[in-house]
N, CA, C and O atoms as CSV, one atom per row, in Angstrom:
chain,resi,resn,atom,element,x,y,z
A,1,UNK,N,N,-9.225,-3.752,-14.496
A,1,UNK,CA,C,-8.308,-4.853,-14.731
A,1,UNK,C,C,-8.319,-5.157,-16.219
A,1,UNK,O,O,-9.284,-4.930,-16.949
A,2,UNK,N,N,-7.030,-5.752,-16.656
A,2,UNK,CA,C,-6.986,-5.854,-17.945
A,2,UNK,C,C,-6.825,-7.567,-18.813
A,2,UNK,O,O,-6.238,-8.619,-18.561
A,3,UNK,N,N,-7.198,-7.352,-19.269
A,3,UNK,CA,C,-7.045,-9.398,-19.279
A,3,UNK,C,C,-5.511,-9.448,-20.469
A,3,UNK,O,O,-5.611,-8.825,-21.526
A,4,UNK,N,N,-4.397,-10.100,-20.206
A,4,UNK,CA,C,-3.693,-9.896,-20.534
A,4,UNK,C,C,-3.184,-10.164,-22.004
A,4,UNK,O,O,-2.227,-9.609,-22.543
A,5,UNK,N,N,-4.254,-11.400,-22.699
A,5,UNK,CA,C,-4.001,-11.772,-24.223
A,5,UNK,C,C,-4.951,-10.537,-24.970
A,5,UNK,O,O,-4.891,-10.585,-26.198
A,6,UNK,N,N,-5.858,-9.390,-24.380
A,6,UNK,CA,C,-6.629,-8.379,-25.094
A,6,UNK,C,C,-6.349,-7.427,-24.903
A,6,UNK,O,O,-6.403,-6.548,-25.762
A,7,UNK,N,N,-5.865,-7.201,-23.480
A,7,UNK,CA,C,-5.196,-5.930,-23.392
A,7,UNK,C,C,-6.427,-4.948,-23.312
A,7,UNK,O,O,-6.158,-3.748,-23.371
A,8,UNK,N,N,-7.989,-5.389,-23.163
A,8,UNK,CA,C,-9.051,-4.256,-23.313
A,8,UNK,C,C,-9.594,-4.601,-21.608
A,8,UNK,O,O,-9.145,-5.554,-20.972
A,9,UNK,N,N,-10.545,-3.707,-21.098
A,9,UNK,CA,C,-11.040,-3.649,-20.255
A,9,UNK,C,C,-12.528,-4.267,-20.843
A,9,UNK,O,O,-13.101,-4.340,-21.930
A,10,UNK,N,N,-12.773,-4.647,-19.484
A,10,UNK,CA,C,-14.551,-5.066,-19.561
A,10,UNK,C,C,-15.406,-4.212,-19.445
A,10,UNK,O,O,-15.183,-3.142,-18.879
A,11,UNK,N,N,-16.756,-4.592,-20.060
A,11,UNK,CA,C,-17.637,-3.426,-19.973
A,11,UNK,C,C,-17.848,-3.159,-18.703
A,11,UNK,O,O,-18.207,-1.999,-18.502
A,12,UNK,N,N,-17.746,-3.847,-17.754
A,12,UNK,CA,C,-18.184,-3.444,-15.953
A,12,UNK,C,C,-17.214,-2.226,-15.895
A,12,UNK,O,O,-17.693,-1.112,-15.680
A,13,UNK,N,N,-15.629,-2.411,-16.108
A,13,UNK,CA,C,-14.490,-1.618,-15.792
A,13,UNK,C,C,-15.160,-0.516,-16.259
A,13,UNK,O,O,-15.677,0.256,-15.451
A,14,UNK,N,N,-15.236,-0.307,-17.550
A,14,UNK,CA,C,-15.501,0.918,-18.332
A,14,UNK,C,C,-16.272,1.022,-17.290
A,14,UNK,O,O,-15.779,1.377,-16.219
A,15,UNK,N,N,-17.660,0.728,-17.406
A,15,UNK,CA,C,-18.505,1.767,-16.770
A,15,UNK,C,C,-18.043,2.582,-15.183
A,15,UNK,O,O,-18.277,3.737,-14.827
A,16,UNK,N,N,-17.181,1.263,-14.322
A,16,UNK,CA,C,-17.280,2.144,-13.047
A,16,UNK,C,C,-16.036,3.056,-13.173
A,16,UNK,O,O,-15.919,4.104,-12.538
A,17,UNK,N,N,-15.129,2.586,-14.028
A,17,UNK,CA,C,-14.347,4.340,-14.795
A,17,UNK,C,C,-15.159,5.494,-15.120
A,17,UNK,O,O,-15.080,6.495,-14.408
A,18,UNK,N,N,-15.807,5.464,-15.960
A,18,UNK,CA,C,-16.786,6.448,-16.179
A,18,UNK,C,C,-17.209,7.097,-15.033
A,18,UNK,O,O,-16.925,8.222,-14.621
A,19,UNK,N,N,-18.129,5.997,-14.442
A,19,UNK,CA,C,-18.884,6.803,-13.062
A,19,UNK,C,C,-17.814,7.259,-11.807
A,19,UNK,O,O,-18.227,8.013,-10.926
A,20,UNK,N,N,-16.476,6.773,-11.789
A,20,UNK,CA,C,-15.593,7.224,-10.972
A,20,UNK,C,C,-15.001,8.644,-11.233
A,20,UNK,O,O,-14.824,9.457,-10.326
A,21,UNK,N,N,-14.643,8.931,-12.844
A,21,UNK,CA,C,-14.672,10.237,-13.583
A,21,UNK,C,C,-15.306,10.937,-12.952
A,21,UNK,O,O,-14.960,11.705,-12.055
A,22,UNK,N,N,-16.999,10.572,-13.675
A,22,UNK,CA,C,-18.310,11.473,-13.267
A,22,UNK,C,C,-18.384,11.972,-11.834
A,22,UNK,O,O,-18.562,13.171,-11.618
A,23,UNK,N,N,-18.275,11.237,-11.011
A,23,UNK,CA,C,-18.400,11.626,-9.735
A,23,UNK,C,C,-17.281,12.292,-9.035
A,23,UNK,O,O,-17.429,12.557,-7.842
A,24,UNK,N,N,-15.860,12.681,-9.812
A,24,UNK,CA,C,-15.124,13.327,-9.376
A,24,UNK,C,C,-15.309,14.709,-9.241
A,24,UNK,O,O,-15.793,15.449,-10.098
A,25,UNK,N,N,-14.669,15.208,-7.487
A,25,UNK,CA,C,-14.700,16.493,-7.632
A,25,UNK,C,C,-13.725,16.896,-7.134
A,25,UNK,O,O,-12.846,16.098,-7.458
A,26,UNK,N,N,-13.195,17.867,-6.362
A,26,UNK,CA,C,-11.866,18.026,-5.871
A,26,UNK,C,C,-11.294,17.078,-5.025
A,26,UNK,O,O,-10.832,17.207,-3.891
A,27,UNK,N,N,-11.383,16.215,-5.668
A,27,UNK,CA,C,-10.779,14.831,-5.366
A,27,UNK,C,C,-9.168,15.328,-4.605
A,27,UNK,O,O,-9.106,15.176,-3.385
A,28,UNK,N,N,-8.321,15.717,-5.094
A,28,UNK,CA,C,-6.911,15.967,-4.159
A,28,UNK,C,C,-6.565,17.975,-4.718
A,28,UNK,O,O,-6.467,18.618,-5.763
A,29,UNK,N,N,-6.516,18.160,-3.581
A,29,UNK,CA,C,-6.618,19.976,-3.513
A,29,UNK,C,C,-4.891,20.077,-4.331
A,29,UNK,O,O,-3.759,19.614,-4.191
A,30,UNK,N,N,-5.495,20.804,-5.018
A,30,UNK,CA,C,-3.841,21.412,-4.957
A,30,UNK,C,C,-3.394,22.384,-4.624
A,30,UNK,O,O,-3.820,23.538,-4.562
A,31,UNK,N,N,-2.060,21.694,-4.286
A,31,UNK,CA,C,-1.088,22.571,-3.197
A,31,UNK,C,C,0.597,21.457,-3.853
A,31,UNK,O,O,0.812,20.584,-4.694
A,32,UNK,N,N,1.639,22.476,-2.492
A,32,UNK,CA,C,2.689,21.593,-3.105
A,32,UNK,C,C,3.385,21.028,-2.064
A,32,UNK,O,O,4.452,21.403,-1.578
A,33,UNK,N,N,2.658,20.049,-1.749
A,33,UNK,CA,C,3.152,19.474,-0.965
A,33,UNK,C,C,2.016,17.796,-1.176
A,33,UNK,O,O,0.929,17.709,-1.746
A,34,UNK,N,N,2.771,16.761,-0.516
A,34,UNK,CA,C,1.743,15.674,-0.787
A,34,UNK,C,C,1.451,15.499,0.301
A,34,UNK,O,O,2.078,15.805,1.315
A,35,UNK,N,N,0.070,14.780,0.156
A,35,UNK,CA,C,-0.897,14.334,1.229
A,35,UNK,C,C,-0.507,13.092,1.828
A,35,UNK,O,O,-0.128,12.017,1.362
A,36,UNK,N,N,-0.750,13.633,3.270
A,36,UNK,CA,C,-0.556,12.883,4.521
A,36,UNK,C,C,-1.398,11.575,4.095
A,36,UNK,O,O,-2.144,11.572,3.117
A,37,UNK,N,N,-1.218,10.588,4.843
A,37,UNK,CA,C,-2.356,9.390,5.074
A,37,UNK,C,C,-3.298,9.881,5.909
A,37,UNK,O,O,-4.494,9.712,5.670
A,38,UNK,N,N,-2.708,10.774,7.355
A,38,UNK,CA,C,-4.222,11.370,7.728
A,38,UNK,C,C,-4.830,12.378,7.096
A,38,UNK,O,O,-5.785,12.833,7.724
A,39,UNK,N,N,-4.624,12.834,6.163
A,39,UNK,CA,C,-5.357,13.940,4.848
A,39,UNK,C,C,-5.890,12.700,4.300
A,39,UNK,O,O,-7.115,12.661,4.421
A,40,UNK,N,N,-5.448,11.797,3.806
A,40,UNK,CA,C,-6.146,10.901,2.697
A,40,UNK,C,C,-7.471,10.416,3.457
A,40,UNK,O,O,-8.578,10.541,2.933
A,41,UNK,N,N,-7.250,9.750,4.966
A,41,UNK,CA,C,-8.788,8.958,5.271
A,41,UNK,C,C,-9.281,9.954,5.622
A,41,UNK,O,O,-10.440,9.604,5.844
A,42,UNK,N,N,-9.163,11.742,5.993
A,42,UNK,CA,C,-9.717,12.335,6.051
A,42,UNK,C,C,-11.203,12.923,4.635
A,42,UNK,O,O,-12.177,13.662,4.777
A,43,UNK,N,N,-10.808,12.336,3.707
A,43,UNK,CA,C,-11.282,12.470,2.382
A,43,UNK,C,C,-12.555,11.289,2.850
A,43,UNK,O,O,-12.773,10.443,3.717
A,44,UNK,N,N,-13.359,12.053,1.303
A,44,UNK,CA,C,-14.762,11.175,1.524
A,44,UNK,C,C,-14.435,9.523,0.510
A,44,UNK,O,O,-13.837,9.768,-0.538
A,45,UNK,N,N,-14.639,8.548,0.649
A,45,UNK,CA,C,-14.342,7.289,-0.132
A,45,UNK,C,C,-14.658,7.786,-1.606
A,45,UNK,O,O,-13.817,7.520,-2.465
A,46,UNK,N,N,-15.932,8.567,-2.013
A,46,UNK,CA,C,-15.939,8.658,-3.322
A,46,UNK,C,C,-14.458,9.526,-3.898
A,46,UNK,O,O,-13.852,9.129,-4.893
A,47,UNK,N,N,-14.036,10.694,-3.133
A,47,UNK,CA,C,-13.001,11.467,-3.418
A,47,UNK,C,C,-11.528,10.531,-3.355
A,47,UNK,O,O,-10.540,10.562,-4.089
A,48,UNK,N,N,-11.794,9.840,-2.353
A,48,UNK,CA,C,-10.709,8.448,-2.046
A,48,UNK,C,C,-10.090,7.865,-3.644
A,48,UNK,O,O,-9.064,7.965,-4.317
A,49,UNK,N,N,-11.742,7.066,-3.739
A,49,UNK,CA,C,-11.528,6.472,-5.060
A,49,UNK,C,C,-11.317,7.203,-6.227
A,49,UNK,O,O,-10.884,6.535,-7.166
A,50,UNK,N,N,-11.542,8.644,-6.476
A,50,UNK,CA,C,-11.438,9.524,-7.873
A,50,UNK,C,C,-10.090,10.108,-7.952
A,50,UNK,O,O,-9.591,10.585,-8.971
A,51,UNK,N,N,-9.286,9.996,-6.244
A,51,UNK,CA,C,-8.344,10.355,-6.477
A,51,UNK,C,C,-7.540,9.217,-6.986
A,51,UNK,O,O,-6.590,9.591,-7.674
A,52,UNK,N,N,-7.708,7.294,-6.772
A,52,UNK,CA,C,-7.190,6.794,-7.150
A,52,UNK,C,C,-7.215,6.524,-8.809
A,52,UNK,O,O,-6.243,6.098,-9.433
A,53,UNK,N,N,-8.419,6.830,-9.356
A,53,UNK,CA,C,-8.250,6.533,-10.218
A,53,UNK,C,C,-7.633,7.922,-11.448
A,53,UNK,O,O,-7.584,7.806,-12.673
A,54,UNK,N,N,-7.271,9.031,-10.705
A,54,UNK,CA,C,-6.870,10.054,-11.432
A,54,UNK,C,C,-5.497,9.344,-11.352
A,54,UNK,O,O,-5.138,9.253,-12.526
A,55,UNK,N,N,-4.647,8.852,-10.640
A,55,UNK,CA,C,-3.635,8.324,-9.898
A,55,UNK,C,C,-3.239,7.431,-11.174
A,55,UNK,O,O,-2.127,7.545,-11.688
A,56,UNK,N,N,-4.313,6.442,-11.709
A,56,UNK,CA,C,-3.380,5.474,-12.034
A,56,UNK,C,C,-3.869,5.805,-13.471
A,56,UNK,O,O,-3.314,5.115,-14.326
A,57,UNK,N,N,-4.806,6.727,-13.948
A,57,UNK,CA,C,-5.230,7.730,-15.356
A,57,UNK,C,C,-3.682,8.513,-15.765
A,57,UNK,O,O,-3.446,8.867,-16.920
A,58,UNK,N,N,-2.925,8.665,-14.885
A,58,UNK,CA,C,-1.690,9.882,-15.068
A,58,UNK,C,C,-0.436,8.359,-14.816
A,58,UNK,O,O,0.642,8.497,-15.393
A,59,UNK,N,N,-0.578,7.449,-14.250
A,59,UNK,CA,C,0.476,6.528,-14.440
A,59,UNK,C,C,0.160,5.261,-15.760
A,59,UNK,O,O,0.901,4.391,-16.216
A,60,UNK,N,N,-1.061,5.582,-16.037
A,60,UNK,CA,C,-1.135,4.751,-17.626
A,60,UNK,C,C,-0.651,5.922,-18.976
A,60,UNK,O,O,-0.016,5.661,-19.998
A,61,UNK,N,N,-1.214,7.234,-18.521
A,61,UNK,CA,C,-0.413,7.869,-20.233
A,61,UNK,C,C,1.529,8.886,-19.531
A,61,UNK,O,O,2.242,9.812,-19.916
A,62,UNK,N,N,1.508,8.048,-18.577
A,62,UNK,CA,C,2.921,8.456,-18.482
A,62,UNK,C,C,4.148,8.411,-19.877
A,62,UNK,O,O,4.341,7.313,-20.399
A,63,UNK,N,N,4.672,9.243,-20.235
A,63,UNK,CA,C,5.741,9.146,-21.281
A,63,UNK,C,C,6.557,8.520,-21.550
A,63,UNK,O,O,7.077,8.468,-22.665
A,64,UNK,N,N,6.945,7.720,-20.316
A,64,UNK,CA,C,7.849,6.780,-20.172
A,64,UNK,C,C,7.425,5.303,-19.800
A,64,UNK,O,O,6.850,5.261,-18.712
A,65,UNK,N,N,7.556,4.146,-20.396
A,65,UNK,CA,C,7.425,2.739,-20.065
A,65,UNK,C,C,7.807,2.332,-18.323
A,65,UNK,O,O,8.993,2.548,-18.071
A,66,UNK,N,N,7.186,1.921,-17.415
A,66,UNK,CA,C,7.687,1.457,-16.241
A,66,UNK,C,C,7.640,-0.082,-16.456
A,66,UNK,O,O,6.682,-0.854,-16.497
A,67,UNK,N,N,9.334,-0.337,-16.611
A,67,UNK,CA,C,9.855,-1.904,-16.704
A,67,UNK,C,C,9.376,-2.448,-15.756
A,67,UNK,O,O,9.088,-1.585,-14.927
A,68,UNK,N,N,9.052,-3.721,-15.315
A,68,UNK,CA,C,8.833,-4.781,-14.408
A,68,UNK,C,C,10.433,-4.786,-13.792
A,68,UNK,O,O,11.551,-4.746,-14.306
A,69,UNK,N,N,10.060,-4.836,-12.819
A,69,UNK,CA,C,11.485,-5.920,-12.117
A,69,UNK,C,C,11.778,-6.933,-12.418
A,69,UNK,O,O,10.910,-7.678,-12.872
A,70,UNK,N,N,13.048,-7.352,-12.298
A,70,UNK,CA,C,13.430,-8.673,-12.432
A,70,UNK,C,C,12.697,-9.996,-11.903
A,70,UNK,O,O,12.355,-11.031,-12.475
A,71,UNK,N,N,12.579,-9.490,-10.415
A,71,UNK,CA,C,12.224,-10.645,-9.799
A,71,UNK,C,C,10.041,-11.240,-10.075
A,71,UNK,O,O,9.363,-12.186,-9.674
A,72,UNK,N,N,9.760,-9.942,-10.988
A,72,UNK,CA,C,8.598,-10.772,-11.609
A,72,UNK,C,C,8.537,-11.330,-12.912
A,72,UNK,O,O,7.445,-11.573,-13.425
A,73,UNK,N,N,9.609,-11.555,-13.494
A,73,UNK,CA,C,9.469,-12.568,-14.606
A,73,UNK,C,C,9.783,-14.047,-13.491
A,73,UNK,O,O,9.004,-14.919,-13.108
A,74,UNK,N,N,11.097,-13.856,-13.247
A,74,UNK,CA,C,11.388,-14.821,-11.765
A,74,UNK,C,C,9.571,-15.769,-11.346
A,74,UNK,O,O,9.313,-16.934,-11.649
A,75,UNK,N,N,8.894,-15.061,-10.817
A,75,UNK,CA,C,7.843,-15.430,-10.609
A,75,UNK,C,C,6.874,-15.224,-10.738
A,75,UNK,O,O,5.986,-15.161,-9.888
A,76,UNK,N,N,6.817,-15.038,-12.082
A,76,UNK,CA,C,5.915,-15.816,-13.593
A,76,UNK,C,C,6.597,-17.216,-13.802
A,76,UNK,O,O,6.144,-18.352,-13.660
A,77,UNK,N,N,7.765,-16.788,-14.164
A,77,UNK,CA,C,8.403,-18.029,-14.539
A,77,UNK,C,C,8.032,-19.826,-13.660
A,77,UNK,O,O,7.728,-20.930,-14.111
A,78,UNK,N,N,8.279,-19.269,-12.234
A,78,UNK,CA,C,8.068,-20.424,-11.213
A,78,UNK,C,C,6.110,-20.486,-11.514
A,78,UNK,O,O,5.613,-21.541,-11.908
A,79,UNK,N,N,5.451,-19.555,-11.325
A,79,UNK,CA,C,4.100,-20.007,-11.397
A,79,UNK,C,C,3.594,-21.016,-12.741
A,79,UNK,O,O,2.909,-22.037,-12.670
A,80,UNK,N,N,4.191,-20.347,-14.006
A,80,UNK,CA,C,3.956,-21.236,-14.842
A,80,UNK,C,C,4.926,-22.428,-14.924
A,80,UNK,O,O,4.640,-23.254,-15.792
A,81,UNK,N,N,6.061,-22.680,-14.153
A,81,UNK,CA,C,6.211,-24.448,-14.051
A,81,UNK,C,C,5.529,-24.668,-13.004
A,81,UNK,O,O,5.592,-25.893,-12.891
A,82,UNK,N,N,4.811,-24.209,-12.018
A,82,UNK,CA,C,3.750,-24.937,-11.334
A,82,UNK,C,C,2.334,-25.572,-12.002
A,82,UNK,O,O,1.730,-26.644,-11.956
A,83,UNK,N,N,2.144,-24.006,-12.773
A,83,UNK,CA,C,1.215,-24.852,-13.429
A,83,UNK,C,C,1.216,-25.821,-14.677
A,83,UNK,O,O,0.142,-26.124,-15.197
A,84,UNK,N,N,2.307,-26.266,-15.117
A,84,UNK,CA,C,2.601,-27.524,-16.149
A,84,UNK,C,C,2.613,-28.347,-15.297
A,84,UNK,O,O,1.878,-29.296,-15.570
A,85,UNK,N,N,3.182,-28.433,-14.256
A,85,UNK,CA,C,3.821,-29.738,-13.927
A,85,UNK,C,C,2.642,-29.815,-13.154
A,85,UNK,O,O,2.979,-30.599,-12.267
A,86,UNK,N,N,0.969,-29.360,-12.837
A,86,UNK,CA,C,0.087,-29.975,-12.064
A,86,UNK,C,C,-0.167,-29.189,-11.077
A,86,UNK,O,O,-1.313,-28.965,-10.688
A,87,UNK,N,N,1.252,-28.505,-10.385
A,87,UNK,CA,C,1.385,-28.299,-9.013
A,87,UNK,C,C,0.402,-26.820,-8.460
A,87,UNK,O,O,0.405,-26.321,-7.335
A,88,UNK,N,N,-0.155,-26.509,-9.323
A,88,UNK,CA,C,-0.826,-25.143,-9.848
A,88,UNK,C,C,-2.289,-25.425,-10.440
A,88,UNK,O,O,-2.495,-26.420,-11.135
A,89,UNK,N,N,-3.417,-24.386,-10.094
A,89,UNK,CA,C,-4.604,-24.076,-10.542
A,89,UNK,C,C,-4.640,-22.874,-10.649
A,89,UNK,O,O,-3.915,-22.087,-10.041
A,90,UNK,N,N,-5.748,-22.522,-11.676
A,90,UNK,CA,C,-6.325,-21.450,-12.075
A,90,UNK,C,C,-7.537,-21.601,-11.106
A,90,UNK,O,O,-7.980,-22.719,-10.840
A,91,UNK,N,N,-8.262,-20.041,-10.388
A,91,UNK,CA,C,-9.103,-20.362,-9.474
A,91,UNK,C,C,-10.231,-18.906,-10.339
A,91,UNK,O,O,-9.790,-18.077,-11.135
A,92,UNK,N,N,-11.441,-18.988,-9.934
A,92,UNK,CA,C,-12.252,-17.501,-10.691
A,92,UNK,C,C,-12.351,-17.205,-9.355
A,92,UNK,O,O,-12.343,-17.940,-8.367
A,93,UNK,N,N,-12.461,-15.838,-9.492
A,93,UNK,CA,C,-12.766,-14.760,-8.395
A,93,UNK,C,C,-13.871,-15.265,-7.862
A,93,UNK,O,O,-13.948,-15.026,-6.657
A,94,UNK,N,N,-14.436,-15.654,-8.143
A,94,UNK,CA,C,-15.543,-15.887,-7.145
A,94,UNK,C,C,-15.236,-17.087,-6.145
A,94,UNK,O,O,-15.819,-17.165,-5.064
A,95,UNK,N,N,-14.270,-18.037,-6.571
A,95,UNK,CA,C,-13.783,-18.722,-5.637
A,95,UNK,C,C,-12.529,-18.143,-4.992
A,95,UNK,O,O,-12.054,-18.824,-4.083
A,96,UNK,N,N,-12.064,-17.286,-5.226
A,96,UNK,CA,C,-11.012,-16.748,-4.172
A,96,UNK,C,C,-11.973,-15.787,-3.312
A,96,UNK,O,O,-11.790,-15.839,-2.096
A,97,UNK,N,N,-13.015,-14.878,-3.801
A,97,UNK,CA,C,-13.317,-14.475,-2.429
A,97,UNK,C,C,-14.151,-15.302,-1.591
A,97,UNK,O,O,-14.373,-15.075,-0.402
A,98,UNK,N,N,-14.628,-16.328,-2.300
A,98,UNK,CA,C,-15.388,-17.507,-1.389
A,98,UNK,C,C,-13.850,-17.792,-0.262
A,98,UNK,O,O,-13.917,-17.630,0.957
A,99,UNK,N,N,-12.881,-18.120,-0.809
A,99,UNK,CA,C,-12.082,-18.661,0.220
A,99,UNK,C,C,-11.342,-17.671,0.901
A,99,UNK,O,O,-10.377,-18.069,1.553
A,100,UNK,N,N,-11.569,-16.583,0.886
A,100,UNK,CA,C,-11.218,-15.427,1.666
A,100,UNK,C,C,-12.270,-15.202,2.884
A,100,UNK,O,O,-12.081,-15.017,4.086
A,101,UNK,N,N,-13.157,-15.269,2.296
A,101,UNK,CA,C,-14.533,-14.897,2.952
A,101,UNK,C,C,-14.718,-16.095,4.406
A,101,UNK,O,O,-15.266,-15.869,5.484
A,102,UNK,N,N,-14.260,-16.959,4.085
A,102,UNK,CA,C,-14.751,-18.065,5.241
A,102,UNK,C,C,-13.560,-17.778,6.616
A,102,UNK,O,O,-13.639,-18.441,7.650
């Protein structure tokens, strides 16, 4: 995750990038054709995860910019007049999975 006024990753990120790298191995076979969802949970979680993060390694140095949609400035826009006008909090992860969790 990226914090959006730095634009850098945290040292936690880095590292479990790294070790997600490291531990990659034939994470997605190639062939030409794409993988089923039952090919995917057929995969081991570490291969799971190395394939996701090869996934989004090849959709960050893509050549081309992928615009946002419209409808998320739309709502940015509404979240931040929620949060001026009161109607809105900022919560830390640790209290959203507290309130997930119960």
């Amino acid at each position: 995750m990226q914090s959006p006024e730095s634009g850098t990753e945290t040292q936690r990120e880095q590292r479990f990038r790294k070790a997600a790298l490291q531990q990659r191995t034939t994470a997605v076979p190639p062939s030409n054709h794409p993988m089923t969802p039952t090919e995917i949970e057929k995969m081991s979680l570490p291969d799971r995860l190395a394939a996701m993060e090869s996934l989004w390694a090849s959709l960050q140095a893509g050549d081309r910019p992928l615009a946002s949609p419209a409808w998320h400035r739309t709502l940015l826009a509404e979240r931040q007049r929620k949060l001026r006008a009161g109607k809105a909090a900022f919560q830390s992860l640790s209290e959203v999975r507290a309130r997930l969790l119960r």
